[in-house]
C-alpha positions in Angstrom: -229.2 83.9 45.0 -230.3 81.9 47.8 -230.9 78.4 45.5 -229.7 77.0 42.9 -229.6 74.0 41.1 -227.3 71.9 38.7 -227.3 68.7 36.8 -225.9 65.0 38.7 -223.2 63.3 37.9 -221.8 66.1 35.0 -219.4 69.1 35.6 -221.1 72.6 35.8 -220.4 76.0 35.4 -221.3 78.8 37.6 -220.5 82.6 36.7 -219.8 84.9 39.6 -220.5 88.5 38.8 -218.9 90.5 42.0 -219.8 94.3 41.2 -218.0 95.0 44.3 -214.6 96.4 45.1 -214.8 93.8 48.6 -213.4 90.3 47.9 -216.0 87.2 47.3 -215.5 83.3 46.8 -217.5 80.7 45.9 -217.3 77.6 48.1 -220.0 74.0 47.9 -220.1 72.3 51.3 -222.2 69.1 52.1 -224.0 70.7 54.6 -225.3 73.3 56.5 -222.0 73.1 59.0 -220.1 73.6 56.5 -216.7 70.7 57.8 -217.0 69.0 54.3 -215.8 71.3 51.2 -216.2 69.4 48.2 -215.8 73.1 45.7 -213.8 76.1 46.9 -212.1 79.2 45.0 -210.3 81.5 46.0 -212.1 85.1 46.5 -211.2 88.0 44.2 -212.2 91.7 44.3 -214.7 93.6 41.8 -215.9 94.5 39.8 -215.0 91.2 37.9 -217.0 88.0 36.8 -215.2 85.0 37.4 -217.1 81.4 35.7 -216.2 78.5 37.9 -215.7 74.8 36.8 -217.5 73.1 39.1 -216.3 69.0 39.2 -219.6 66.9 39.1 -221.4 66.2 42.3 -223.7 63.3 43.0 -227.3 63.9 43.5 -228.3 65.9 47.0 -228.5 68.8 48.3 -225.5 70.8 49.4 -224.7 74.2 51.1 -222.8 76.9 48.9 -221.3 80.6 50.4 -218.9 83.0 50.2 -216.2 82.0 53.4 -215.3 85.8 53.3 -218.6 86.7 54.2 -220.9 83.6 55.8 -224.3 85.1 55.7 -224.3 84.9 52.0 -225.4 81.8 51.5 -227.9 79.1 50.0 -228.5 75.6 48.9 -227.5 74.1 45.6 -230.1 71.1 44.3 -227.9 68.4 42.8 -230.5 66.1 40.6 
């Protein structure tokens, strides 16, 4: 998923369903250049789903991915 989007100012939940054997992570950046980590996890191997408890997050945009593998990535709407 390339964009997703969760309420402001309220925690938030977000299930990770890795059907793969290869480790995966969930981490919420401010932006794009990913310096600022405001959510991280630590990754964990499939298959397994894994629900998050995201903290709440002002409004915004913000950049999510996997830090094992960078290219999967997108933008979480904060509103």
């Amino acid at each position: 998923t390339r964009s997703v989007s969760a309420p402001a100012d309220e925690p938030f939940q977000i299930a990770f369903d890795n059907q793969e054997s290869p480790p995966h992570n969930v981490a919420i950046y401010r932006d794009s250049p990913a310096t600022e980590k405001v959510f991280g996890s630590d990754p964990f191997s499939g298959p397994a789903v894994v629900t998050y408890h995201v903290p709440a997050l002002a409004a915004g945009s913000y950049f999510f991915r996997c830090d094992v593998h960078p290219d999967m990535s997108g933008q979480l709407t904060v509103g």
